[in-house]
C-alpha positions in Angstrom: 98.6 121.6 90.5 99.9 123.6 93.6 103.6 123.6 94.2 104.6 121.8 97.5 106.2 123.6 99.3 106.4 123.0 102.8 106.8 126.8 104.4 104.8 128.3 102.4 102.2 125.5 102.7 102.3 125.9 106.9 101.6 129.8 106.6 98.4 128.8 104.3 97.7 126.4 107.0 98.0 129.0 109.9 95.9 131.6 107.6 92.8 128.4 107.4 93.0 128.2 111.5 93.0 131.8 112.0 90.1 132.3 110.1 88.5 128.8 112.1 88.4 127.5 107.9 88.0 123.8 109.5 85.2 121.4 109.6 83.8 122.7 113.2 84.0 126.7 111.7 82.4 125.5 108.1 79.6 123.6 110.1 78.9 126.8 112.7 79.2 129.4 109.4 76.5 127.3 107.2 74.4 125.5 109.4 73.8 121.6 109.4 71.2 121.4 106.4 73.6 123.6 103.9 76.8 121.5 105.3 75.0 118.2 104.5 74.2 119.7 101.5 77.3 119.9 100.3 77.7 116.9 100.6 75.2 115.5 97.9 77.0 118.3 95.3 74.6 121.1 96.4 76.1 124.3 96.5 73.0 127.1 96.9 72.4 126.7 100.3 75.8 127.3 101.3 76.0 130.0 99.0 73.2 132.1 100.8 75.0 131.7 103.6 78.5 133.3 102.8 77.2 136.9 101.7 79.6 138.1 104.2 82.2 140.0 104.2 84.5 137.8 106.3 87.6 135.6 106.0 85.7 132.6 106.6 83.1 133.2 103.7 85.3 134.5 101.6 87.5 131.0 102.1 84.6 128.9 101.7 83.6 130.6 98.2 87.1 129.9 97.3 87.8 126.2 97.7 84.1 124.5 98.9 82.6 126.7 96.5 85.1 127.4 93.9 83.9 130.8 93.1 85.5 133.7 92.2 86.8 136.6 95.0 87.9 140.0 94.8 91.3 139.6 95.2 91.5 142.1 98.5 88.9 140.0 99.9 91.3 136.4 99.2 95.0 139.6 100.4 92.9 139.6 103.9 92.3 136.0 104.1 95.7 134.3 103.4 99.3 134.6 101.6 97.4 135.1 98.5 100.9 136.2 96.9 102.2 132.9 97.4 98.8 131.1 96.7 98.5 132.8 93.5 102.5 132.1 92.9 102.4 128.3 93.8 99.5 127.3 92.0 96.5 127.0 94.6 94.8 130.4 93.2 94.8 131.8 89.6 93.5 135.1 88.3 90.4 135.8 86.4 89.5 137.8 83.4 87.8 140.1 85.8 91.2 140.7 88.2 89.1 138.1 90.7 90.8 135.3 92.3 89.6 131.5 92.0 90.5 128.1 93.0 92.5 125.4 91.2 91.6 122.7 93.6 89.4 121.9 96.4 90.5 122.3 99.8 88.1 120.8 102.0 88.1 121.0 105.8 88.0 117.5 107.1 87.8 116.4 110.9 90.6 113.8 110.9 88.6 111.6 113.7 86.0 109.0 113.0 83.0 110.0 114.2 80.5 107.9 116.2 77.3 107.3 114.1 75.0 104.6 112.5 76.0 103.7 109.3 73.4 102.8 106.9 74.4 100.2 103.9 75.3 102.0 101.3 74.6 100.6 97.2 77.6 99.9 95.1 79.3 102.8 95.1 79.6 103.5 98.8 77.9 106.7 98.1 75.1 107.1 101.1 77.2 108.7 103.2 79.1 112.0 102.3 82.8 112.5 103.7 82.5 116.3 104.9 79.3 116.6 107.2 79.9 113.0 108.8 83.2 114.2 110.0 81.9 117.7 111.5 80.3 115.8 114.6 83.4 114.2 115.7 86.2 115.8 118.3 87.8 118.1 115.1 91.7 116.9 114.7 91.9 119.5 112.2 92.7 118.6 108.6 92.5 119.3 104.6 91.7 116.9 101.7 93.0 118.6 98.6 91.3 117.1 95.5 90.3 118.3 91.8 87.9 120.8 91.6 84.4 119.6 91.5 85.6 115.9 92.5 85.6 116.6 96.6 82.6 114.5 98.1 79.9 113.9 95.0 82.4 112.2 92.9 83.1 113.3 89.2 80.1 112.3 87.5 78.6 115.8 87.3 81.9 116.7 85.5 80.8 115.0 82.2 82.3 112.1 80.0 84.5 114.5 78.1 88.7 113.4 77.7 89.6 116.3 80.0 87.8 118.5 82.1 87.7 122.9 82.0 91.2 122.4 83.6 93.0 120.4 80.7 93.3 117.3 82.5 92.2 113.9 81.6 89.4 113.0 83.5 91.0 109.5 83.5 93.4 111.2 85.5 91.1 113.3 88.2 91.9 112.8 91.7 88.5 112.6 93.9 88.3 113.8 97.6 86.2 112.3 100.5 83.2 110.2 99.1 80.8 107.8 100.8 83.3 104.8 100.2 86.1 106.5 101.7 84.3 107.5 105.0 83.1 103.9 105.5 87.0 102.4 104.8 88.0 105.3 107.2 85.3 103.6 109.8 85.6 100.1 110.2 89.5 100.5 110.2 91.1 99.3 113.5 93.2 102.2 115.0 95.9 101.3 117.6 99.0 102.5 117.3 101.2 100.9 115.1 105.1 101.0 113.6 104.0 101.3 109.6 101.0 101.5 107.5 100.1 101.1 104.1 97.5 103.1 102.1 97.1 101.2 98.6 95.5 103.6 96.1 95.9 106.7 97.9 93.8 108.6 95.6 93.7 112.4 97.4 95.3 110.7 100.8 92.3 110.4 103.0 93.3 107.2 104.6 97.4 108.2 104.5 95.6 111.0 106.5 93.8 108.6 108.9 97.0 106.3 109.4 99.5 109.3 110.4 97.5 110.1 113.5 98.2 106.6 114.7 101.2 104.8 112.5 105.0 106.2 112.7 105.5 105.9 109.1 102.9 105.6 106.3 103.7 104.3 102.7 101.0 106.0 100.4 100.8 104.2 96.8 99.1 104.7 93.3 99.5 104.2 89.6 98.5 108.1 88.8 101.5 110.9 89.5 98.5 113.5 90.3 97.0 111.7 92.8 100.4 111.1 94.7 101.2 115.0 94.5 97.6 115.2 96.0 98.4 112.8 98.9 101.6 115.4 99.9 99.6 118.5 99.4 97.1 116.9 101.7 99.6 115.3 104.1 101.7 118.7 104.3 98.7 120.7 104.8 97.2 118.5 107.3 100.4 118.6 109.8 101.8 115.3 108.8 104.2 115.6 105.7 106.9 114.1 107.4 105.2 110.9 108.3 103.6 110.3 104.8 106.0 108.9 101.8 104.4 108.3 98.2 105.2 105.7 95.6 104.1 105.0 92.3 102.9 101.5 91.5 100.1 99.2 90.8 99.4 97.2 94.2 102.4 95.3 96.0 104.7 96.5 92.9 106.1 99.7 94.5 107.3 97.4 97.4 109.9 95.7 98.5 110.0 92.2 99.1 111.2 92.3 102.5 108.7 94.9 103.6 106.3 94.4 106.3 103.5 97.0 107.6 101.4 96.4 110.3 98.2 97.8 108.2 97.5 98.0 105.2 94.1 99.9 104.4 92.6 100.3 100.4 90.0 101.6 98.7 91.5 100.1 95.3 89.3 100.7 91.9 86.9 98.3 92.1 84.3 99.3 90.0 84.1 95.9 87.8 84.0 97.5 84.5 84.4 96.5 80.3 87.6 98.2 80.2 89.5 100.8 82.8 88.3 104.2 81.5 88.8 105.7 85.3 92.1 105.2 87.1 90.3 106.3 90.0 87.8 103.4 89.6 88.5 100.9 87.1 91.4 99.1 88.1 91.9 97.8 84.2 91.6 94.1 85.5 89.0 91.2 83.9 86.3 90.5 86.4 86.6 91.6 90.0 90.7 90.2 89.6 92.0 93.2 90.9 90.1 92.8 94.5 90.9 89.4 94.2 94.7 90.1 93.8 95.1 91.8 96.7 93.5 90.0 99.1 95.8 86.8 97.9 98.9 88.9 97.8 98.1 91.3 101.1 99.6 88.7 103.6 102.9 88.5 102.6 103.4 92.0 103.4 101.2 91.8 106.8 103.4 91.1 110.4 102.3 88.9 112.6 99.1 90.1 114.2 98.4 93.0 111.0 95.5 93.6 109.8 94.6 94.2 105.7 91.3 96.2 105.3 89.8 97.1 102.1 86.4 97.8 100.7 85.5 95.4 97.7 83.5 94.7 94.9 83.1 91.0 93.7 80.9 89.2 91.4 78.1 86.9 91.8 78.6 83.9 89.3 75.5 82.0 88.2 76.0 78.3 89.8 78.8 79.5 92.4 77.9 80.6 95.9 79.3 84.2 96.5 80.8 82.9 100.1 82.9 80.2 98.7 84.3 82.0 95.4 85.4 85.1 98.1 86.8 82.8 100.7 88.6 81.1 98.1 90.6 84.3 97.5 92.1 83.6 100.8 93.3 79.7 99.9 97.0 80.0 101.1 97.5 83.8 102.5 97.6 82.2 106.4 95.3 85.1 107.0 92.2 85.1 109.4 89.5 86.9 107.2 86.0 88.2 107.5 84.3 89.4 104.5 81.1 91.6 105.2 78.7 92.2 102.1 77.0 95.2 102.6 74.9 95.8 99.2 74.5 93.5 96.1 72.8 95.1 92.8 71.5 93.0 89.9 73.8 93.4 86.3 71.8 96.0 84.6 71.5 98.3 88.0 75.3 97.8 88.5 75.6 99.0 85.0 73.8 102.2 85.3 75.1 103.1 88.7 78.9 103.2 87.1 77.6 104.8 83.5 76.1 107.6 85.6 79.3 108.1 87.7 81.0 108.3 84.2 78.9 111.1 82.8 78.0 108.8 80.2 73.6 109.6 80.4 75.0 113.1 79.7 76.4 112.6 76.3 74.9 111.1 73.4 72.4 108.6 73.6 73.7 105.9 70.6 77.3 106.2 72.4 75.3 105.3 76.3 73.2 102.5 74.7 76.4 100.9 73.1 78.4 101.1 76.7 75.6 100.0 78.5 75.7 97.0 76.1 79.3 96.4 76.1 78.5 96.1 80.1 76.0 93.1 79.7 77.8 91.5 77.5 80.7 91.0 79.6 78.6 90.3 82.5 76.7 87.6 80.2 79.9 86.0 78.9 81.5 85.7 82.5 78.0 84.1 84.2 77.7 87.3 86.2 74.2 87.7 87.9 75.1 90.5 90.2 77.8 91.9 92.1 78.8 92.2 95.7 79.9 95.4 97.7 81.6 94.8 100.9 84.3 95.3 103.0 87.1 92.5 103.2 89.2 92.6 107.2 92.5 90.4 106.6 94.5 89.5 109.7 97.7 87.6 109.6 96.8 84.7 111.8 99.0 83.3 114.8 101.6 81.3 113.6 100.7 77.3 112.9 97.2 78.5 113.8 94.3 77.5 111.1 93.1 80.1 109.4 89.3 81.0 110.4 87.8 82.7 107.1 84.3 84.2 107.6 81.8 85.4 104.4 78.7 86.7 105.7 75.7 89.2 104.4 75.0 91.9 106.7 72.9 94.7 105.0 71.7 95.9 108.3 72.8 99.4 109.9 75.7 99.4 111.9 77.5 101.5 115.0 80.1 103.7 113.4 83.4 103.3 114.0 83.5 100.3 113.4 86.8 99.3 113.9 87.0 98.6 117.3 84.4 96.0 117.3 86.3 94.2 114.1 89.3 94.1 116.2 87.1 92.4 119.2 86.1 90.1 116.0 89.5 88.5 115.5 90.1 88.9 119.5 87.1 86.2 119.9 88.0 84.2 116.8 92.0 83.4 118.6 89.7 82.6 121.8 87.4 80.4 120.8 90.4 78.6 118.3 92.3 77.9 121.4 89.3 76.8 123.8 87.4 73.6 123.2 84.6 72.8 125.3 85.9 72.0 128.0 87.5 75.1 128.2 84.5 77.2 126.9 83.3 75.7 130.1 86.1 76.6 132.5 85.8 80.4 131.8 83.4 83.6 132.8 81.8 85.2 130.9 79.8 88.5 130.8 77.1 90.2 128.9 77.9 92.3 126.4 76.9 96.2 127.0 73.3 97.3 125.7 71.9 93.8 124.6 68.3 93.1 125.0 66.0 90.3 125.4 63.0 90.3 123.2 60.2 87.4 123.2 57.5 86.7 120.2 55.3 84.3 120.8 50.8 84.8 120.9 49.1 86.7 122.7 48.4 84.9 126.2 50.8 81.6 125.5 52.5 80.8 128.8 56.2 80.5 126.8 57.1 82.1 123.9 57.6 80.5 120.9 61.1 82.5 120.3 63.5 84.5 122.4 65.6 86.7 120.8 68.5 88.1 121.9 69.5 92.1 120.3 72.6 94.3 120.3 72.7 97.9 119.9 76.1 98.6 120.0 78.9 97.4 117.0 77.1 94.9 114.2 73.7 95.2 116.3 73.2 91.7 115.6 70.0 89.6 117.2 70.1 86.1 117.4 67.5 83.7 118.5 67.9 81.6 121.3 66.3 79.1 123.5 65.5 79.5 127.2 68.3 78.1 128.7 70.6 80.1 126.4 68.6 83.2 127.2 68.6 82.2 131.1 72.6 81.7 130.5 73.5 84.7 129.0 71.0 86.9 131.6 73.4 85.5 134.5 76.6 85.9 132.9 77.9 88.6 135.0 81.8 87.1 135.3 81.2 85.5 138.6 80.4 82.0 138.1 82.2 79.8 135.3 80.0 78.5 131.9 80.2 75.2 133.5 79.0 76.6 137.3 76.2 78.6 135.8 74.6 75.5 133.6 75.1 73.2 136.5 72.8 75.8 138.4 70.3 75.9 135.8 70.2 72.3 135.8 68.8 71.7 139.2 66.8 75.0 138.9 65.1 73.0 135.9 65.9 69.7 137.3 67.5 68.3 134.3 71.1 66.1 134.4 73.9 68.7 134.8 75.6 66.4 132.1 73.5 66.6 129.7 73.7 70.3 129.6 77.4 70.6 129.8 76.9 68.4 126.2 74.2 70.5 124.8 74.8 74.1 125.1 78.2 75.0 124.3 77.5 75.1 121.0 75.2 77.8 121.6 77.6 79.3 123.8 80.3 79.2 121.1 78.0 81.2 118.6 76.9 83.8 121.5 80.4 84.3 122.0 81.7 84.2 118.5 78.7 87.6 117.4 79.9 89.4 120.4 77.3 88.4 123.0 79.2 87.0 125.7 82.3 88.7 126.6 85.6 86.9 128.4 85.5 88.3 132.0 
């Protein structure tokens, strides 16, 4: 691994902007299609397009690419003295220069997109041409070669990989997972962070843009030695500390962050095989674990995000097993599954990740066996991938735990509409309905009205109401709801507006007041209606 050190590590930094080696100059040098490309582990089209001469190609070749230079190509793009003496380059056979890790350009802003559900794995979105479209903050994710954005299932199921080290041990960069944690995180500025798992330091990356201090945490040495390479690299060494330690247990008890963010191994798996996906726990324990134990380390007001994995007992409803994780924490939660596969596609999904249909076929059929027997002998029908949002509630409040399936596309970020979430979860807590009543409201931004009904009828039969910003929910309502929400423009009160409708429709004003605020209460609760 490459020696950190932090002068030396700033003139290879200044040597990547001078030659524009960032996720805008990578995007403009290839193009979109061979960027995206990239992305799904396809290096060819890229390839055609660095047959240049320059510093920029020959960077690419080096670190996306991890090909071989002539080494007064790599003397004209960098310090390649220092590279070569700290461990980032080595020499070949040939008296070419290569790689020892990937160093990929990385955007450190969350771009605005629509993010598609992902399966299991989190893999339908790659981390490097996602970031390219958003306002660059420039940054580097150092990872192990061949693990940046496709994972390290095209490495094989060997022990150890070309380098010598354990694949148990490989440190992965920016994958689909990653990008989507990085997205629905809500980013305000805050006094301390915690990244649980810090794998390469993606989200340690994320958090130092917005947090004073940020604790980075993981049971494997490499990947913390990853997380300062990428933190020093990136600009922000000094605001990123690394510990070693399975969850909470690098921690003290006294310490507090206000937010912690992980994308823990959550692969649910016969045994831990991958430190970088297997946590080594029975079931889905280890997701389980942290979401009981993340509040104690949560201030008032913080928020715990993580993505998730949990399994789908036969006889059990998937809501009530996961909200049950939260039974004591005094957290505020809602739990958003995005994707749920059946046992036997689960089991392929991870065996492929592993390398495993690469390798003999008696040893794949006995590991895809071990896999359904534990699923068998623990009920398990399918399993759950989601993201979990943890907030530690106002104090004496209840706790409001939602679990909901949403398999639906999504406005990237994310975060900002999660944090609106809990915002409308303390209002509605603290208004009943005569209050709902009392206050103005106004319609959300970009929400339509759509009406089904046959061809010809005089009223439809449904009126539905659509969002296209944030979850881009629709929910159906009746006409007076519909006629409520189209007025709410933060004028009138609830209660003025219903009274109006009431003579308009020529119906008792108190028998509205007594109906609708239930409806009111749910368009306010998706993000319908917002408080004037």
């Amino acid at each position: 691994m490459p020696t950190l050190d932090p002068e030396r590590i700033a003139r290879l930094r200044e040597a990547f902007l001078a030659a524009d080696y960032t996720a805008d100059g990578c995007l403009e040098l290839l193009g979109a299609a061979a960027y995206a490309a990239l992305a799904r582990s396809e290096s060819v089209p890229a390839l055609r397009a660095t047959v240049g001469q320059g510093s920029l190609q020959t960077l690419v070749r080096l670190f996306l690419l991890q090909r071989s230079v002539p080494y007064p190509a790599a003397a004209a793009a960098l310090p390649v003295d220092e590279a070569l003496a700290d461990g980032w380059l080595v020499r070949t056979p040939s008296s070419e220069v290569r790689a020892t890790v990937d160093v990929r350009p990385y955007a450190n802003d969350i771009a605005g997109a629509v993010d598609e559900p992902s399966d299991a794995s989190g893999s339908a979105s790659g981390g490097g041409a996602s970031a390219a479209s958003a306002p660059a903050a420039d940054a580097w994710i150092v990872s192990d070669l061949g693990c940046a954005v496709g994972g390290a299932g095209g490495i094989g199921s060997g022990a150890a990989t070309d380098q010598g080290v354990p694949r148990s041990e490989l440190v992965l960069g920016v994958g689909g997972a990653s990008t989507t944690l990085g997205n629905i995180t809500v980013r305000r500025p805050v006094r301390r962070a915690l990244d649980l798992g810090t794998g390469s330091g993606v989200q340690a990356l994320h958090a130092a843009r917005h947090a004073g201090h940020v604790v980075a945490t993981d049971v494997n040495p490499r990947a913390l030695h990853f997380t300062r390479l990428t933190a020093e690299l990136s600009g922000f060494g000094d605001r990123v500390e690394v510990r070693k330690g399975s969850l909470f247990a690098p921690l003290g008890e006294d310490e507090r962050f206000d937010l912690v963010v992980s994308n823990p191994p959550f692969v649910i798996s016969p045994g831990g095989r991958f430190t970088y996906r297997d946590g080594g726990m029975a079931g889905d324990d280890l997701c389980r674990s942290l979401v009981a134990r993340a509040g104690e380390y949560l201030e008032p007001g913080g928020y715990c995000q993580l993505l998730a994995n949990w399994q789908h007992v036969r006889g059990e409803d998937w809501r009530d097993r996961v909200a049950g994780w939260l039974a004591g924490t005094g957290c505020d939660a809602w739990i958003v599954q995005r994707d749920v596969q059946d046992a036997t596609t689960y089991a392929e999904l991870w065996l492929r990740d592993g390398g495993d249909h690469r390798g003999p076929r008696e040893e794949y059929e006995r590991r895809y066996a071990d896999w359904l027997d534990a699923f068998e002998a623990a009920k398990v029908e399918g399993v759950g991938f989601g993201w979990i949002t943890l907030r530690r509630a106002p104090g004496g409040a209840t706790p409001v735990v939602v679990a909901e399936e949403w398999p639906h596309a999504v406005e990237q970020p994310l975060g900002p509409a999660i944090d609106a979430w809990f915002a409308r979860q303390d209002f509605l807590r603290a208004h009943d309905d005569a209050g709902l009543l009392a206050a103005r409201f106004r319609l959300a931004d970009e929400v339509v009205q759509e009406q089904v009904g046959a061809p010809g009828a005089e009223d439809p039969e449904h009126v539905i109401l659509r969002q296209n910003r944030g979850m881009r929910r629709a929910t159906k309502v009746d006409t007076i709801g519909a006629g409520f929400a189209g007025v709410c423009d933060g004028t009138l009160t609830a209660g003025e507006i219903l009274d109006a409708i009431a003579r308009l429709i020529e119906e008792d004003p108190v028998v509205l007041r007594d109906r609708v605020p239930g409806q009111i209460r749910v368009l306010v609760e998706q993000g319908f209606l917002i408080l004037a």
